[in-house]
N, C-alpha and C positions, 0 to 999 in steps of 0.2 A: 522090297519093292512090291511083292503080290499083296502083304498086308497093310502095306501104306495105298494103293492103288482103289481098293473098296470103298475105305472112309473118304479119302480126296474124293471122289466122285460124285457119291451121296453128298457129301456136306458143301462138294460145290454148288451142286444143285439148287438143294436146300436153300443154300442163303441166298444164293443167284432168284430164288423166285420171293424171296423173303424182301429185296431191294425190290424185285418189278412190283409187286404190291404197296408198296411204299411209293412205287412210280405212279401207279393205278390211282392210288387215294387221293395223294396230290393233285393230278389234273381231272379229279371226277366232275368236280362242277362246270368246267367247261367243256366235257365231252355231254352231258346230261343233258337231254334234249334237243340235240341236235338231228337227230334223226339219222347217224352215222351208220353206217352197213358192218356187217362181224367183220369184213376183209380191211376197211379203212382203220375198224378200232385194232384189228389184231397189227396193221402194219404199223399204226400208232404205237405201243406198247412194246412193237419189234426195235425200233428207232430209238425210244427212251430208254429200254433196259440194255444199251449195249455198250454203253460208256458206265452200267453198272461190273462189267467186269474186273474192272480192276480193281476192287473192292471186294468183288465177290473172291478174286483169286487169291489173296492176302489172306481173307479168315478163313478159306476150304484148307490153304497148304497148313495152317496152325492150328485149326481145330483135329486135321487128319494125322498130323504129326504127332499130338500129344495122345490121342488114341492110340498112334500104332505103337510107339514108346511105352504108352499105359499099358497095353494089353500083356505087353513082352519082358515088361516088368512085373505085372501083375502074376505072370504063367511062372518067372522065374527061368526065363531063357536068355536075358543080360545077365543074368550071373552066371549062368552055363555059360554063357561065350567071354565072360570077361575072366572068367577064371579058368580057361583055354590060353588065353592070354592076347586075346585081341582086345585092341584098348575100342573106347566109344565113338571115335573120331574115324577110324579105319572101317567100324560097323555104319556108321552113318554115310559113308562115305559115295553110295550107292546114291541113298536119297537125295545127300549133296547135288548130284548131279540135276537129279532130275526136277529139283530143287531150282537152278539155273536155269534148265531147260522151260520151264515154268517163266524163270522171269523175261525170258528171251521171246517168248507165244506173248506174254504178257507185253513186254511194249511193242512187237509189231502189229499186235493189235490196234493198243492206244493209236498209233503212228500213223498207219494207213484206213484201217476199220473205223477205228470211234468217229474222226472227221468227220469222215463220209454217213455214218449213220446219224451224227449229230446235224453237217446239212439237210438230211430228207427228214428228220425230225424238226430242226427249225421252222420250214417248209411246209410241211405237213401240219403242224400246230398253228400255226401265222393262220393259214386256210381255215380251219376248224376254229378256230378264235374268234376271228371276223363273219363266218357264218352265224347266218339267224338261226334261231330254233327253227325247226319244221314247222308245218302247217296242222294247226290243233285250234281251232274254233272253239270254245268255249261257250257256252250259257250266259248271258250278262254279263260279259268280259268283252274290251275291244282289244280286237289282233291289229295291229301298231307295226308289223314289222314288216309289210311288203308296202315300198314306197308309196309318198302320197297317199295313203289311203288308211281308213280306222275301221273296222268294221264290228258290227257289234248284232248277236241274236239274240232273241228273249227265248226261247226253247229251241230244241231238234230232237224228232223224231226217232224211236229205237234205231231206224233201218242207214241212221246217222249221214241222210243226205236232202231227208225233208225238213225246212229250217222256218221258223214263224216269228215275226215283229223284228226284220230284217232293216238296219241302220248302216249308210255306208257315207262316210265323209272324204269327199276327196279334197286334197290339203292343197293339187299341186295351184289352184288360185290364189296369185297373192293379195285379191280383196277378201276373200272370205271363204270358208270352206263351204263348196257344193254339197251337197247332201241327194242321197237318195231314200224313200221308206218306203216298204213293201209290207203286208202282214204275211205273206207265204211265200216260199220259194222252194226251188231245189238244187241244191250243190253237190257238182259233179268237177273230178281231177281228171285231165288228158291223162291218156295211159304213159307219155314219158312224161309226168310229173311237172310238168313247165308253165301249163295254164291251169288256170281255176277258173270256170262259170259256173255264174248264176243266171237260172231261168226263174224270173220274178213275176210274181202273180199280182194286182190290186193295191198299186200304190202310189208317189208321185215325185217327182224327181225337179228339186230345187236349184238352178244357175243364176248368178248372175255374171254379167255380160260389160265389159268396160276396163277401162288401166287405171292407174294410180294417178295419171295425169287428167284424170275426167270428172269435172265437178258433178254431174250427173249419169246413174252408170243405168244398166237395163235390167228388171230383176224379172225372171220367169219361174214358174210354175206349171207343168206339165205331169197333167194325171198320164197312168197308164195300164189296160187291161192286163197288158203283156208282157216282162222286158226285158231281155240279155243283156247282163255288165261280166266282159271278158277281163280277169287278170292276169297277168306275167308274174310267175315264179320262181324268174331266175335269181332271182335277187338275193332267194332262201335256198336257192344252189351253193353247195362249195368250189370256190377255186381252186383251180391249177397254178398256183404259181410257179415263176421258173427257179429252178434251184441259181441260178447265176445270181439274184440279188441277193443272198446272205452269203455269195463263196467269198469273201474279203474277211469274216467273220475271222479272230484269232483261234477257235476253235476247231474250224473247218480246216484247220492248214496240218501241213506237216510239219515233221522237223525241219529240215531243209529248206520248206516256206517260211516257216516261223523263223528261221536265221536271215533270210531275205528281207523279210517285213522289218525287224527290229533292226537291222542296216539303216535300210530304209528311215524308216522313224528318225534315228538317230542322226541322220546327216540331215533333215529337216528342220531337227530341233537347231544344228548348228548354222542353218540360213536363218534360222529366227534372231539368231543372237547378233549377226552379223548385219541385219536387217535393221534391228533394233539401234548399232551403234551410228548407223549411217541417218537414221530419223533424228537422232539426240542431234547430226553434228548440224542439218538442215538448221535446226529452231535454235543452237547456241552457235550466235554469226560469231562471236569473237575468238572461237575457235581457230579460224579461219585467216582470221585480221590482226596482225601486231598491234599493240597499242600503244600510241607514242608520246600521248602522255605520262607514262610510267616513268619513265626516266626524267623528266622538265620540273615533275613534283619533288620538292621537300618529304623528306620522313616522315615529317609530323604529321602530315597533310593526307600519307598512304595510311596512318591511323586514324582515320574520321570514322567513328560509331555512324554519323548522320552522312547516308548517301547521298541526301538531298540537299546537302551545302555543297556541293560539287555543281549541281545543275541552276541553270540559269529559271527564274519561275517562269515562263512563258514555255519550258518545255517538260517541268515538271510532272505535267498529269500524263503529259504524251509517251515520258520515256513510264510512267508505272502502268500503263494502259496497256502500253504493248510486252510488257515484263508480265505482267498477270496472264496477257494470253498464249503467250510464249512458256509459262508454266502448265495453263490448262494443256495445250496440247503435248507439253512432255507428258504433263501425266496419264490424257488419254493414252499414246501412243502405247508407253510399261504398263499399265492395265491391259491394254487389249493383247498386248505382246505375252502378257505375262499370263494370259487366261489363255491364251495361244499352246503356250509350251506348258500349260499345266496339263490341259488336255492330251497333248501329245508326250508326257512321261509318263500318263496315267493308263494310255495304249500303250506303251514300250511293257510296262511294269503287268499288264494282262497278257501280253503276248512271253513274258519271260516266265510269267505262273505259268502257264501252259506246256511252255517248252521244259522247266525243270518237273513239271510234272507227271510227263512221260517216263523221266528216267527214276524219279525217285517212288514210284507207286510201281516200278518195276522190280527196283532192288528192294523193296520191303517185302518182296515176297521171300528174299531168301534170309533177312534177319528175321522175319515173322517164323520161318523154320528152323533157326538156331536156336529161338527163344522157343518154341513149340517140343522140340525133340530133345533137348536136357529137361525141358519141366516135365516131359512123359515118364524118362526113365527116376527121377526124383521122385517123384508125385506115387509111380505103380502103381497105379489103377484106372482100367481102360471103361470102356464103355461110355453114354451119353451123361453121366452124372457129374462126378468132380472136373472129368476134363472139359468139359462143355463152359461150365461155369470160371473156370481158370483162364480159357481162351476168350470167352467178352469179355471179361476183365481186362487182357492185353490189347484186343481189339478194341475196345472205348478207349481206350489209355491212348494207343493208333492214331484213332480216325479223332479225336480230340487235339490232341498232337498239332494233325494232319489240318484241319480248320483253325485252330488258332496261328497256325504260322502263314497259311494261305492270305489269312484278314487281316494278319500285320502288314502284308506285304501291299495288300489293296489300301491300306490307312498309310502307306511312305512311311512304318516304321522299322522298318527292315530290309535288307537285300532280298532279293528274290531267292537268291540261294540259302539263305539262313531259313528264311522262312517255310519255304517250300522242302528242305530238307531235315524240317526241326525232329517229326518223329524218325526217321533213321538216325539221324546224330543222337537222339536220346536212348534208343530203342539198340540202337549197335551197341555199345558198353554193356546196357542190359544181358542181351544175346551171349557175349562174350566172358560174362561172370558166371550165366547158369553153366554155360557146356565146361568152362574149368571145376564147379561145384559139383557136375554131375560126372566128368571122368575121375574124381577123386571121392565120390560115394560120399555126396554130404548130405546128412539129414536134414534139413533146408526146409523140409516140408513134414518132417516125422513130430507130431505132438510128444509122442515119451523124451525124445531128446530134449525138447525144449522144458519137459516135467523136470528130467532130472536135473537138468541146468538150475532150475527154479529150486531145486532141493538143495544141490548142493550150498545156492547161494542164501538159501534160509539157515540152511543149518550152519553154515559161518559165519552170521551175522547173531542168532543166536551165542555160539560161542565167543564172539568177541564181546558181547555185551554181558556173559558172566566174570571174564575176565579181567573187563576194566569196571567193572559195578563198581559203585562208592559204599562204605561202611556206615551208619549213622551212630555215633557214640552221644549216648544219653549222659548227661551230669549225674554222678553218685551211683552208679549202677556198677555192677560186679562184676570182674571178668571172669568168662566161664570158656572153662579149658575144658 
C-alpha cells in the first residue's frame, strides 16, 4: 500500500490536470474576450473539471498499479514473496481493498458532487455564453454590441480616452438610424463599469422625427459646440442566473432522482398510448355502431373489390370526402403522437445513460486494477516508460469502449445497459485472464519466450520438409550408392 500510494497520487494528479486542459481548450473561444475576472475563470474550470474525475480515477488506479507491480517485479520482491509461498492474489489483497474503497469515493462522488457541480457549471457557462465581449473600441471598427447603437472612431489617442472622427448610430428608430458626428471627443467608464460617456466636441447630431404611419416625417439637423451622449453597460454585464432553471436537467439529478424521473417518463409514455387509442376510436365511428347490413348481404356481394357499387351516386363524393379526412386526421393524430413518445424514450433512454453510468465508471475502477496489477508483475518493469505506454493502451481501449456503447444507446441501438456497460463486460474477462496468467508466471510479455517458440516451430517445419522432400529420378541416369 505505501508503494501503490506515491504513484496513485501523482498519476491522479497528472491526468486530473491533463482532462482540465482539454476542459480549458475546449471552451477557450468563448471564455476569450469576455472580459472575465481570475475568480469567474478559476470557478469556471472548477465546475467543468469535476465530472472529469471519474476518468481521472480509472487511469491514476491503472497506471499506479502497473508501476507498483513493475517496480516489485523489476527489484525481484515477487519472487521473494512468492516463493515464501504466498500466492499473488493474497499479496494483492490489500490493494483489492483499497481498490474498492476507490470505487466507493468514486460514485458518491459522481452521485452527489458531479450533479451539483455540473448545475453551477451549466449556469455559469449559459451567463458567460450569452455575455458580450467587454468594451474595446477599436480604430475604424464599429462596436455593435451595446444595444441600439454602432459606434465607430477614426483614431485615439496614446492616453486611450481622447478619441477623433467620432460616428454614433442609434438603431433604436424604426425609420432610420439617427446619427451622431463629432471630430473630437473624450471617453471616460463610471468607476462601477455600468456607464460609458462621451463629452463630444464640434459636430452635429442627425434625427428624424415621425412613425411608420406618416406620409411626411420631420428631419433635423443640430450643430453642436458641446455634447454628452451617456451609455448603459449593463448589457455587457454577465448574468446571474438562477441555478432552478437547468435543475430538471438528467445530469443535475441523483440516483434516487434519476429513478423518479424515469418512473415518471415512463407512465407518460403509457397515457400517450392510451390517449392515442381513444383519438383512433373518436374518428373510426363504426367502431362504436353495429352494422346491419352485414348480415341482409349475399357472399358475393361482401366480396366487391369496387366499394363504390355499394353507394348510391348522389352520396358518393360525400361518403370519400369525409373518408379522406377522416384519414388525414388519423394520421395527424400517430404523427404527432408518435413524435410525442419519440421524444420522451429519447429522455427515458438519457436519463438511464446517466443512471448506469454512475455505477459502471465506478466499477471500472476495480477491473482497470486487475488488469493494471497482473500486467505489472508480467511486464517487471516499473517506472514511467513501458508501464505508462501499456496503461493508454488499456485506457483508449476503455474510454473507446466507453463512447462507443454510450452512442449506441443515444442512436436506440442498444439497452442502456449493454451499452453503458460494454467496456466492463469486455474489459472484466480481460482482467480475469491476466491475474490467472500472472499467478501462474506466464511469459505473456517476455520476447525470448516468444523467440524460442518461433525456433522451436522453424526448426520443425524445417525437419518435416527434409523428411517428406520428393526425389527427382532422371531417365538413364545411374544409381549411386
Amino acid at each position: 500500500m505505501k508503494a501503490f500510494t506515491g504513484p496513485f497520487i501523482a498519476t491522479f494528479f497528472i491526468a486530473f490536470f491533463v482532462l482540465m486542459m482539454q476542459i480549458l481548450w475546449k471552451y477557450i473561444d468563448d471564455l476569450v474576450g469576455k472580459g472575465l475576472d481570475f475568480i469567474t475563470l478559476g470557478r469556471f474550470i472548477w465546475y467543468a473539471s469535476a465530472s472529469m474525475l471519474t476518468l481521472a480515477m480509472p487511469i491514476a488506479i491503472l497506471i499506479s498499479s502497473i508501476m507498483t507491480f513493475g517496480n516489485l517485479g523489476e527489484s525481484f520482491e515477487l519472487v521473494a514473496i512468492k516463493s515464501s509461498g504466498i500466492s499473488l492474489l493474497r499479496f494483492m489483497r490489500p490493494l483489492m481493498w483499497v481498490a474498492v474503497l476507490l470505487c466507493g469515493i468514486t460514485f458518491v462522488f459522481a452521485n452527489y458532487v458531479i450533479p451539483f457541480a455540473n448545475l453551477k457549471f451549466v449556469t455559469l457557462y449559459n451567463d458567460i455564453f450569452y455575455k458580450k465581449p467587454a468594451f474595446d473600441l477599436k480604430e475604424g471598427v464599429f462596436f455593435t454590441h451595446i444595444p441600439n447603437y454602432a459606434i465607430k472612431v477614426g483614431k485615439k489617442d496614446a492616453d486611450g480616452k481622447t478619441i477623433h472622427n467620432v460616428v454614433i448610430f442609434d438603431q433604436a428608430n424604426s425609420l432610420q438610424d439617427n446619427s451622431i458626428t463629432a471630430e473630437k471627443g473624450v471617453m471616460t467608464v463610471s468607476a462601477d463599469k455600468k456607464f460609458l460617456e462621451f463629452n463630444l466636441q464640434d459636430g452635429y447630431r442627425y434625427q428624424e422625427r415621425g412613425n411608420n404611419t406618416d406620409t411626411a416625417t420631420e428631419f433635423i439637423r443640430l450643430g453642436f459646440k458641446a455634447y454628452k451622449k451617456l451609455f448603459d453597460l449593463s448589457a455587457l454585464q454577465k448574468q446571474n442566473t438562477s441555478d432552478s432553471v437547468y435543475r430538471s436537467n438528467f445530469k443535475m439529478k441523483s440516483v434516487r432522482q434519476l429513478n423518479r424521473s424515469i418512473d415518471s417518463l415512463s407512465r407518460i409514455g403509457d397515457s400517450f398510448t392510451n390517449r392515442l387509442y381513444r383519438e383512433v376510436a373518436l374518428n373510426l365511428h363504426y367502431l362504436r355502431v353495429s352494422d346491419s347490413l352485414w348480415k341482409t348481404l349475399p357472399v358475393p356481394a361482401l366480396r366487391l373489390k369496387d366499394f363504390n357499387g355499394l353507394l348510391p351516386d348522389s352520396l358518393e363524393y360525400l361518403v370519400q370526402d369525409r373518408a379522406l379526412n377522416t384519414i388525414n386526421n388519423l394520421k395527424g393524430s400517430v404523427q404527432f403522437s408518435a413524435a410525442e413518445m419519440t421524444g420522451y424514450k429519447k429522455e427515458i433512454r438519457y436519463h438511464q445513460i446517466e443512471w448506469h453510468r454512475k455505477f459502471a465508471l465506478s466499477l471500472a475502477c476495480l477491473v482497470l486494477f486487475f488488469i493494471g496489477a497482473p500486467l505489472g508483475s508480467i511486464i517487471r518493469k516499473g517506472g514511467l516508460g513501458m508501464p505508462l505506454v501499456v496503461a493508454i493502451i488499456f485506457f483508449l481501449l476503455f474510454h473507446l469502449l466507453n463512447m462507443f456503447g454510450e452512442k449506441f444507446v443515444k442512436e436506440d441501438l442498444t439497452s442502456a445497459f449493454a451499452g453503458m456497460w460494454l467496456a466492463v463486460l469486455v474489459l472484466a474477462p480481460l482482467g480475469a485472464f491476466l491475474t490467472y496468467k500472472a499467478m501462474n508466471d506466464s511469459q505473456l510479455f517476455n520476447k525470448e519466450a516468444y523467440w524460442r517458440v518461433f525456433t522451436r516451430v522453424r526448426n520443425l517445419i524445417r525437419s518435416s520438409t527434409k523428411s517428406t522432400g520428393t526425389r527427382e529420378i532422371i531417365p538413364g541416369a545411374k544409381k549411386i550408392t
